[in-house]
N, C-alpha and C positions, 0 to 999 in steps of 0.2 A: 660163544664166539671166539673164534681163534685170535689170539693176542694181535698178531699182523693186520688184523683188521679191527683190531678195537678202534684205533685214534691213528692219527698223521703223526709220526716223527719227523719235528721239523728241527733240523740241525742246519742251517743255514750258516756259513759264515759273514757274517756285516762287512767285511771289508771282501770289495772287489777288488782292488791290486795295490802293490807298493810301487810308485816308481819315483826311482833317490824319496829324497826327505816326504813327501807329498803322498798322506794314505787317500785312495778314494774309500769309499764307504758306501753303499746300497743308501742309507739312510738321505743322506748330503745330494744323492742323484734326485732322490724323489722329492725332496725339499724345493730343489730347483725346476724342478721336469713344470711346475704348473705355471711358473712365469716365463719361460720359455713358450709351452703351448699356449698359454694364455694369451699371451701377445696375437696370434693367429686367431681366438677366439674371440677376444674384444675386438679385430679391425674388423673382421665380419661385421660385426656389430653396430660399431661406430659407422664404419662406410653403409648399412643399411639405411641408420638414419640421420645419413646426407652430414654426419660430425664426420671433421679431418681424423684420421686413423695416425694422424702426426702426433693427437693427445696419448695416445696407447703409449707412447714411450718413457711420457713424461709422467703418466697415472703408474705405471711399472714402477719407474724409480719410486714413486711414492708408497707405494704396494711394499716393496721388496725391504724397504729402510723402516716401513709400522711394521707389520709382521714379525723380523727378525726382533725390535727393540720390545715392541711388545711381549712376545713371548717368552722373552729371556726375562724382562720384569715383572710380568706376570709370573714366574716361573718363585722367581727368591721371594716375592710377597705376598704369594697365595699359597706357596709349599714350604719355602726353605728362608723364612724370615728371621729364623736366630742367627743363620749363616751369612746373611747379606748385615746383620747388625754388627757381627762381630767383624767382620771385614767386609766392606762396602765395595771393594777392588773384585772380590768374586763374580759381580754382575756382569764381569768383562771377560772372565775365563767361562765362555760358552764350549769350548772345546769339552770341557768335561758332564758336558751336559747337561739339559735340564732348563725343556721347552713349555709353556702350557697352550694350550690353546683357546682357552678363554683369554689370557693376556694378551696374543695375537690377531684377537676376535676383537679388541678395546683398541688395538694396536691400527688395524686397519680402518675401521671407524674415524678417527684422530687422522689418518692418514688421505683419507676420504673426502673430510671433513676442509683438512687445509687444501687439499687440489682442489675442489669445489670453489672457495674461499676466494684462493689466490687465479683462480680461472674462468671464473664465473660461470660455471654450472650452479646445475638446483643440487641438490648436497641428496636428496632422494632419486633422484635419476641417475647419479652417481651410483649410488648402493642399489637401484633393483638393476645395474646392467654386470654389476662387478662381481655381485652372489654367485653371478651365473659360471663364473672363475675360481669360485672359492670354493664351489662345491666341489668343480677338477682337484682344487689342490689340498682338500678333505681329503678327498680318497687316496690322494699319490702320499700323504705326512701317514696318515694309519697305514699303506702298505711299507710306507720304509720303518713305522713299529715294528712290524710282523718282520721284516727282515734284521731287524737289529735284537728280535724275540723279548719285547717287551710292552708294557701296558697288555697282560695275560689276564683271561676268566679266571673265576673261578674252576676249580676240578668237576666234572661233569663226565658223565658212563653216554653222553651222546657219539654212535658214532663217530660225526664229524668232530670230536674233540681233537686239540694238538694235545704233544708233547713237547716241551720246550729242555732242551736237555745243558742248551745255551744259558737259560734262564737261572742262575743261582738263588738270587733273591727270593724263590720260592721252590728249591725243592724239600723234601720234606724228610723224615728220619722216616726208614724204611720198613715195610711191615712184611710177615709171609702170612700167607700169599700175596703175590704180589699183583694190584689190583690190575684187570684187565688193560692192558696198552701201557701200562707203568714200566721204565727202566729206569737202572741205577748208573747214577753218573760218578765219575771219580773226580772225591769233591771231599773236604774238611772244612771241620765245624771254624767258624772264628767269633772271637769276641771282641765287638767295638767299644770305644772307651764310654759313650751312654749306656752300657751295660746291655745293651740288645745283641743276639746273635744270628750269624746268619751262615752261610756255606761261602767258601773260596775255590773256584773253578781248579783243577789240578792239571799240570800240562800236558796235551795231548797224547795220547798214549801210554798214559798212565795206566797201571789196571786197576779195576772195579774191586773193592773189598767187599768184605761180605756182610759189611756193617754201611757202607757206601749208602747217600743218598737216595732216595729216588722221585722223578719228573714223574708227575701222573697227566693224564689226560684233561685238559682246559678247554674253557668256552676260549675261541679265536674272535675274541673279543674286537680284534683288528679289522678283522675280515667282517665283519657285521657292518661295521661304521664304515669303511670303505664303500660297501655294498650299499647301504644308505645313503652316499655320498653323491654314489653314481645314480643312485633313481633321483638325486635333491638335479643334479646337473640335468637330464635327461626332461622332468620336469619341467624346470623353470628354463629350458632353453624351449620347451613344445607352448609355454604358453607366452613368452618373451616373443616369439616367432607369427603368433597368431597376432597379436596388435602391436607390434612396433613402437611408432613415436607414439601410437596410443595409448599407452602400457598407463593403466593406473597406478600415479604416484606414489608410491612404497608398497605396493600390491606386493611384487616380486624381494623386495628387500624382509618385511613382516614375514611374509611364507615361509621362506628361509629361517628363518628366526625361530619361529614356532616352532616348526618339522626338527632342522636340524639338533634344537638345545634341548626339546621335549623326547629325542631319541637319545643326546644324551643322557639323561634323569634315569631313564629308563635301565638305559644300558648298563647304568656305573651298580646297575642291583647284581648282574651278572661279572661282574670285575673284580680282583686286588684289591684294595685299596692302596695308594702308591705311596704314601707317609703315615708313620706311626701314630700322628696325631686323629688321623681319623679313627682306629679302632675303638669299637664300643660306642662309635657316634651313629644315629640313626639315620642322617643322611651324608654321604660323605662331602669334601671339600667341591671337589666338579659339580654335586646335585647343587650345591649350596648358592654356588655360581650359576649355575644354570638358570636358578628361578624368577631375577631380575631380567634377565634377558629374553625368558621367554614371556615375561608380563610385557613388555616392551614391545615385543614383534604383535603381541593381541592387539595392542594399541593403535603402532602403526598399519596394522591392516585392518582394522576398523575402519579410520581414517583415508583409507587409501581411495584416491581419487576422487574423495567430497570436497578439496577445496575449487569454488565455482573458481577462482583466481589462475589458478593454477593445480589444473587437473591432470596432467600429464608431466611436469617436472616440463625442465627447460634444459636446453645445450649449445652451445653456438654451432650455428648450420653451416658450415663453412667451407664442405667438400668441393662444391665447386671450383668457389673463390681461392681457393689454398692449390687446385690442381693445377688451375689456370694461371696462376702465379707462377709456377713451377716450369710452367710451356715454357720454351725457350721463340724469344719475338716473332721471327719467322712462324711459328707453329702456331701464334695464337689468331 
């Protein structure tokens, strides 16, 4: 196979423009793209079953404030808990990175859990309408991976592999031949003060030595779980669609559960591992996470819609009364 068609060369740059102090970022757009769309998605939703579409703004905030605190705390005490011990003020410097999604997974839960609380919804009719929002913003957080070229497969001779040439953290000391869709990036060795090493990106237009790194071809590891993301949305909106206020109670939140944390178990065999401390471990840190969560959704959807009490979750029906309020006198 001719080299140009071994694998994708994906050289992307993460940052779409500088303007004055304020970088945008590819990452930071798809971060936000699913609460924006979202919004459009839950009033659908809400307005089908006769709930004011007035709550969508106010479940947003709530969405938008778990997620983020979620996943930045998940992030220092499921990955980087020596660094959150040693200075506690890091959990605040999200600029530098370093999101998990299992934390933002606990994050919206919790977030769910108080707008229910304080709004009086049923706290499961809450989560089987919201999944159907999460799975949107699953796939938009994995595609601004891909474009920030990180969370990479493992090396793989599949055509559809990438190259990530972006990727330092994993290029490798270079071999000849150089394996099918492999190129060398200009790039030197560094050595961090826990005595691990890894590659320093070199500035554009640098040239290639001939000892230079080299990017081999990866599972697009991103691209899986997006694409997963979108049959989870696609899904749980066709069957969301078919029974409405019928929807058995945590049907739709459990399934979600299951699918999505059972694909990732699966997936992280094909993956990096993304901290040192998982090497040599037989299931890594995201499987480890994974398996409470997905005992949790068997549970809930066991259960789903046997309670005779409350088989469909509850919401307050208020679309009328909220529009008709809103008539100005004359109008109503």
């Amino acid at each position: 196979m001719s080299p140009f068609l071994a694998a994708v060369f994906w050289n992307v740059n993460p940052i779409i423009a500088h303007l004055g102090p304020v970088t945008l970022r590819w990452y930071g757009l798809f971060f936000m793209l699913p609460f924006v769309v979202g919004t459009f998605v839950l009033t659908h939703i809400y307005r089908s079953e006769r709930v004011s579409p007035q709550w969508v703004d106010v479940i947003t905030i709530y969405m938008l404030v778990g997620t983020i605190v979620g996943a930045r705390l998940g992030h220092m005490l499921f990955y980087d808990f020596e660094a959150l011990k040693a200075d506690p003020m890091v959990v605040f410097k999200i600029w530098q990175g370093g999101l998990a999604s299992h934390g933002a997974t606990l994050g919206i839960l919790l977030a769910c859990w108080l707008f229910a609380r304080n709004n009086k919804f049923d706290y499961l009719w809450v989560l089987d309408r919201i999944v159907i929002v999460v799975a949107l913003g699953g796939a938009c957080i994995r595609t601004g991976n891909l474009m920030n070229s990180e969370i990479v497969g493992k090396p793989t001779t599949a055509p559809w592999g990438f190259v990530f040439p972006r990727d330092a953290e994993h290029l490798l000391p270079v071999t000849r031949p150089l394996p099918a869709g492999a190129v060398q990036v200009a790039a030197e060795p560094v050595r961090f003060q826990d005595g691990t090493t890894s590659y320093r990106l070199l500035p554009e237009g640098t040239a290639v030595a001939p000892d230079s790194p080299m990017a081999v071809p990866r599972h697009p590891t991103q691209i899986y779980e997006a694409l997963f993301c979108i049959f989870l949305l696609a899904l749980l909106y066709s069957m969301w669609n078919r029974t409405k206020e019928r929807t058995p109670r945590g049907q739709l939140f459990g399934l979600f559960v299951v699918l999505l944390f059972t694909q990732r178990f699966l997936g992280e065999f094909l993956k990096e591992n993304q901290v040192d401390f998982e090497n040599g471990r037989l299931l890594n840190q995201g499987q480890l996470l994974s398996i409470p969560l997905i005992l949790i959704g068997i549970w809930v959807l066991w259960r789903a819609g046997k309670d005779p009490q409350n088989p469909y979750g509850y919401a307050p029906r208020d679309l009328e009364a909220k529009e008709a309020a809103a008539l100005p006198p004359t109008a109503q």
